[in-house]
N, C-alpha and C positions, 0 to 999 in steps of 0.2 A: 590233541595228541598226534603229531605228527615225526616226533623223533625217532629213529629206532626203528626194526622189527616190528610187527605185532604180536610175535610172543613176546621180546623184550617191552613192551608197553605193558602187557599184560602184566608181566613179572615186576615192573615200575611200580604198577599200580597196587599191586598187591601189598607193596612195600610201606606204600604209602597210608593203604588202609590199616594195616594191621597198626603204625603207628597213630594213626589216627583214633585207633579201637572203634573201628566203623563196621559191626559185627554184620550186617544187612549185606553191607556191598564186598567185603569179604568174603563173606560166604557165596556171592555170584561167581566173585572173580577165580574163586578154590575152583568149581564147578566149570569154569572154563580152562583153568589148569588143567584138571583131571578129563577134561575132552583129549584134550591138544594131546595129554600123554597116550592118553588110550588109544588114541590114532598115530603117534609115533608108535610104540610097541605093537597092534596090530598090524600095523602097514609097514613096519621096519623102515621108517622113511622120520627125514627131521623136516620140522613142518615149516615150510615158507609163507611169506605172505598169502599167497592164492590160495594154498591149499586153507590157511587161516581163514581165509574172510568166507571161505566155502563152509566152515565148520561152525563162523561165526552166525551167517545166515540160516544154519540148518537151527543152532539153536534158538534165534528167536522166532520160527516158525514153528519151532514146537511150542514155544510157548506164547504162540498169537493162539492157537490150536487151544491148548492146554485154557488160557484165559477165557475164551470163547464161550469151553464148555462149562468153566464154572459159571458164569455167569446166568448161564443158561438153564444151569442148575440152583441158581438163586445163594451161590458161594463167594458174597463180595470179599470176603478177606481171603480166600486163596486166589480170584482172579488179582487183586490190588498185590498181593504176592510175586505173580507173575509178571505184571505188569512190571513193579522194581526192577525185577531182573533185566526186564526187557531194554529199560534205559541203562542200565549197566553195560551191558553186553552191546549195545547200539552205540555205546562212546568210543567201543574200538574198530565199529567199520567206517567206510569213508561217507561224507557227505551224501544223502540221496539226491538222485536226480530229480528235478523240476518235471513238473505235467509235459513242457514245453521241448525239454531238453529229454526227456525218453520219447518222445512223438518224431524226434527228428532222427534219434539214434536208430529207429526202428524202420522209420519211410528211407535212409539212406541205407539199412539193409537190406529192405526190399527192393531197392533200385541196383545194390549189387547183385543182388542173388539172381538179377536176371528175367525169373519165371514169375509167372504171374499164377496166380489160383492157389486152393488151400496146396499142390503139391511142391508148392515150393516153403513149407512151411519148419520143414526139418535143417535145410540149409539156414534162412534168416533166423533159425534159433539158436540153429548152431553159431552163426558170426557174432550172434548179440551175448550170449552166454558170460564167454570172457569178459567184454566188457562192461558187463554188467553185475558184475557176483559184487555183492553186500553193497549197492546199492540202490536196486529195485525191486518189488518183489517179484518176482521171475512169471509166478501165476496170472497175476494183474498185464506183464508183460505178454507173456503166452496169450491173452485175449483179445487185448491191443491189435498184435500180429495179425493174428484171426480174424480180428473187423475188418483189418489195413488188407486184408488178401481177399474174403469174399465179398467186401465192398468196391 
């Protein structure tokens, strides 16, 4: 999925499942509609890509979250639930980063940012952010950094 917007992919897709009658991935994709609007109408703002793929990652961390705890609660069919979703909504962010390729995005932040020790640790988060929204998860990265600074 490379054509287009990410809302208009979103609304592609939509198009595509309903003729499909794919009531599962439909029902993801309504849900990531009714994000995108609620954050247009709350923010009075029309949504671009960044702000997308921001809203795209917030959703599948709720539901790594969400999966987690069913599981944990011995709930395979709402975690497997989840998990759907999860690939649904994961086909409209970009490619993730390799182990290799966030290792090196992260040591050539740290080598801008200058400072060395954890207080440089708001700046190289701040540089990697951008470049990393709906490709990483940002937590895994936040730790990374943290090695990479008090190692």
């Amino acid at each position: 999925m490379s054509e287009g917007s990410i809302p208009e992919q979103v609304k592609a897709a939509m198009k595509a499942a309903m003729k499909a009658r794919d009531k599962e991935r439909l029902a993801t994709i309504r849900l990531i509609q009714a994000e995108f609007k609620r954050v247009e109408v709350d923010e009075r703002i029309d949504i671009d890509d960044a702000r997308a793929l921001t809203i795209l990652d917030k959703m599948v961390k709720q539901r790594r979250d969400s999966q987690a705890q069913y599981e944990d609660a011995g709930r395979a069919e709402l975690a497997a639930q989840e998990a759907s979703e999860i690939d649904v909504i994961t086909e409209f962010l970009p490619t993730p980063l390799s182990d290799a390729e966030l290792e090196q995005l992260v040591d050539e932040a740290i080598a801008n940012s200058g400072a060395g020790g954890m207080q440089a640790m708001g700046a190289v988060m701040g540089e990697l952010k951008p470049k990393l929204a709906g490709r990483a998860d940002m937590g895994a990265v936040s730790k990374l950094v943290k090695a990479r600074l008090s190692g």
